[in-house]
C-alpha positions as CSV (number, residue, x, y, z in Angstrom):
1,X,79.0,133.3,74.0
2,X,82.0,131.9,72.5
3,X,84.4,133.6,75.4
4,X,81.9,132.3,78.1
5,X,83.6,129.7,79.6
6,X,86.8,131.3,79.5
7,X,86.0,134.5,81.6
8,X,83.8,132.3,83.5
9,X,86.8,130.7,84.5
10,X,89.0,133.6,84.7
11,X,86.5,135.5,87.4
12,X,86.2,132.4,89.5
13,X,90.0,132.2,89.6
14,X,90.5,135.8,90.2
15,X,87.8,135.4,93.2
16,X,90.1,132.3,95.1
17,X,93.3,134.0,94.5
18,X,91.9,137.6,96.4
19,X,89.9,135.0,99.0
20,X,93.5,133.4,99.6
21,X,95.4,136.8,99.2
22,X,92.8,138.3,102.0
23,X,93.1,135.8,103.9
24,X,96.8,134.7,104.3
25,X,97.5,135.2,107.9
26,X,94.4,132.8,109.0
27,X,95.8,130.0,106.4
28,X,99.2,130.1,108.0
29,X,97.9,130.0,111.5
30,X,98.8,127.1,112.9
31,X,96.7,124.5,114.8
32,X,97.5,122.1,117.5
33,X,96.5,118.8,118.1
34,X,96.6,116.1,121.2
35,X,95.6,112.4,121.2
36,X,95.8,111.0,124.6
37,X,95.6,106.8,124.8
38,X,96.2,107.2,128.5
39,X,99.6,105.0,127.7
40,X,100.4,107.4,124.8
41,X,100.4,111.2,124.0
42,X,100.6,112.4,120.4
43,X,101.3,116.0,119.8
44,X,101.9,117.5,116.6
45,X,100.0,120.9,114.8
46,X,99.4,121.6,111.0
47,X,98.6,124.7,109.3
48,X,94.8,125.8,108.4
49,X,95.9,125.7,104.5
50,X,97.2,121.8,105.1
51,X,94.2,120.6,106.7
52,X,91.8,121.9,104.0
53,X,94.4,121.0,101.0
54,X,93.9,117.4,102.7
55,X,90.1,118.2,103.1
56,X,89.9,118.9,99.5
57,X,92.0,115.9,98.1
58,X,90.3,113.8,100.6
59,X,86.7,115.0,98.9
60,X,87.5,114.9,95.7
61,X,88.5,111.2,96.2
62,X,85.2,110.1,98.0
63,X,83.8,112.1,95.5
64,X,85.3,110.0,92.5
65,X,84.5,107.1,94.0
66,X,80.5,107.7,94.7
67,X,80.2,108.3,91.1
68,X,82.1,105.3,90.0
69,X,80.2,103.5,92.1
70,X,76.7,102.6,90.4
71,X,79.3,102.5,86.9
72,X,81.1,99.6,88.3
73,X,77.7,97.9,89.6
74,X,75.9,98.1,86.2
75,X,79.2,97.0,84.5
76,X,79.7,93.7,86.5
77,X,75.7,92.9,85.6
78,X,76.3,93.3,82.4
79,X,79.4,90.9,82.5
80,X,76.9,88.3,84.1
81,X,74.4,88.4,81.8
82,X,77.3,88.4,78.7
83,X,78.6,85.2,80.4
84,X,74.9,83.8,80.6
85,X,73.7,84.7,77.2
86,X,77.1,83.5,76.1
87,X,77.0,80.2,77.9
88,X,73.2,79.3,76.7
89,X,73.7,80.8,73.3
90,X,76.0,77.2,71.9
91,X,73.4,75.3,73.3
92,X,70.8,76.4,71.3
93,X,72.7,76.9,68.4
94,X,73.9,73.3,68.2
95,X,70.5,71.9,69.3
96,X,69.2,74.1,65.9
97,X,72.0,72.9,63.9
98,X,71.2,69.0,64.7
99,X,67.9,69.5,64.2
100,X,67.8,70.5,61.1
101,X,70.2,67.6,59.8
């Protein structure tokens, strides 16, 4: 058990690199692309490899971000309810501390 992770890792890289080994001559095959605005034509073509390197990133991003989200939600209503508590928390300390003068 001590080994796990690392041959865990080592078979799941083993497993991409023959995937991309086998698969090489679909990667490289090249895809083209047209966007017609009836005033202007765009033509231009990317590999399959570039589309789903940009896929991945592109993911991964989103990804980040849907995870960060409810964080950063909980985090400002925390902030509130500091700037509350510390807002109503002089009041009542100097109303205690005149009243028992």
């Amino acid at each position: 058990m001590k080994h796990f992770k690392l041959i865990t890792i080592l078979f799941l890289l083993v497993h991409v690199s023959i995937f991309l080994w086998k698969n090489m001559a679909t990667l490289k095959t090249s895809l083209p692309f047209r966007w017609n605005l009836y005033f202007l034509e765009f033509h231009w073509e990317h590999h399959v490899y570039s589309l789903m390197a940009f896929s991945l990133v592109v993911g991964l991003i989103l990804g980040i971000l849907a995870m960060f989200w409810p964080y950063q939600k909980v985090k400002a209503t925390l902030k509130k309810e500091r700037e509350a508590k510390s807002q109503s928390s002089p009041d009542v300390d100097s109303s205690s501390s005149s009243s028992t003068q």
